[in-house]
N, C-alpha and C positions, 0 to 999 in steps of 0.2 A: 504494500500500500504506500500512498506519496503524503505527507502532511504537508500543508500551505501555511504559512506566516505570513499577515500582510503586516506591511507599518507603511508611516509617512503623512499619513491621513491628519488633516487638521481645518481650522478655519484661517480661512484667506479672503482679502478682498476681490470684488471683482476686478477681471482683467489680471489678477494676480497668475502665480503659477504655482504647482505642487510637482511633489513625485513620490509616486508612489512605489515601493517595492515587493517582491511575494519571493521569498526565500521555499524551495521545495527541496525535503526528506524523504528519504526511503529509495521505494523501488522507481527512483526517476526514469529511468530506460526504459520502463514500457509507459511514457508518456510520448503521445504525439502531437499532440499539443495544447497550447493554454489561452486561458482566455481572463478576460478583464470583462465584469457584469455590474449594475448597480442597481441598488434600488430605493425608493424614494419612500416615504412615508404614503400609504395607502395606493401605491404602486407598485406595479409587476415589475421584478429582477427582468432586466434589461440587459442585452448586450451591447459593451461598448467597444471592444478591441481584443482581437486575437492572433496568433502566431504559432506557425507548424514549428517544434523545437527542433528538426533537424534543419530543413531546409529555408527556415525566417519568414515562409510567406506572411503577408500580414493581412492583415481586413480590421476593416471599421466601421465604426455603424454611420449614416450620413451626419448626426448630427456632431459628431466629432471630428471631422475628416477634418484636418489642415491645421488642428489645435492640440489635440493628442498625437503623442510616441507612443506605440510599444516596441519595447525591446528585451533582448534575453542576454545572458552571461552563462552559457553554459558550464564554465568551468568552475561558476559559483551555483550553479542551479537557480539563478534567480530570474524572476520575471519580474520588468518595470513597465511603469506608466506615468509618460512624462504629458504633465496636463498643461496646458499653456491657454492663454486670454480666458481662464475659468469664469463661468457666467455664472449667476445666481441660479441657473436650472440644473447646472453639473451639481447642486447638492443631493445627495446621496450616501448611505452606504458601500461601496463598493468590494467587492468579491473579486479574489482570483480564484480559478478553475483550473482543471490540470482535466486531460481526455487523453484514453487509451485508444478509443478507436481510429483506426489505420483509415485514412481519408475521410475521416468522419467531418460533419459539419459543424467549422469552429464557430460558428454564430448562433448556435443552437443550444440554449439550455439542457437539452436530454443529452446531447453528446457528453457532455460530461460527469464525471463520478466523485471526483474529488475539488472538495471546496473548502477557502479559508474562512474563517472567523468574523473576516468583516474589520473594515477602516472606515469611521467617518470623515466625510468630507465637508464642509460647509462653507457657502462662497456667500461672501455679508455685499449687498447693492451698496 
């Protein structure tokens, strides 16, 4: 099994920037990849941003595109999320996610099995 660590999560202004980090333990190697989800008070976990660990592909959800990084550090097992011009809507919860299945869909909630704990995030108008 993989265990997720997030941190970094805090409150910021808007327009500010964060980064967030997901430290992953265990049996990493049968991870194909990870994702970044969040979710809002009285909203659905949401996808924000993913990435296949071997090969880097990335995706993102539109509402992030050109403001969010994801990135990985393989040889530290970590996954980031670098958040840039943070808006008052990017508050959330946010979740990393870890999926084993072999071209599975990284924007897809069920693809994945393994989830961390949860970082808040809060971006002040």
């Amino acid at each position: 099994q993989v265990q997720l660590v997030e941190s970094g999560g805090g409150l910021v202004q808007a327009g500010g920037s964060l980064r967030l980090s997901c430290a992953a333990s265990g049996r990493t190697f049968r991870t194909y990849g990870m994702g970044w989800f969040r979710q809002a008070p009285g909203k659905e976990r949401e996808f924000v941003a993913a990435i296949t660990w071997i090969g880097g592909t990335v995706y993102y959800a539109d509402s992030v595109k050109g403001r969010f990084t994801i990135s990985k550090e393989n040889a530290k097992n970590t996954l980031y999320l670098q958040m840039n011009s943070l808006k008052p809507e990017d508050s959330a919860v946010y979740y990393c996610a870890a999926s084993p299945v072999i071209r599975g869909v990284l924007t897809t909630r069920n693809t994945y099995n393994t989830w961390g704990q949860g970082t808040q995030v809060t971006v002040s108008s």
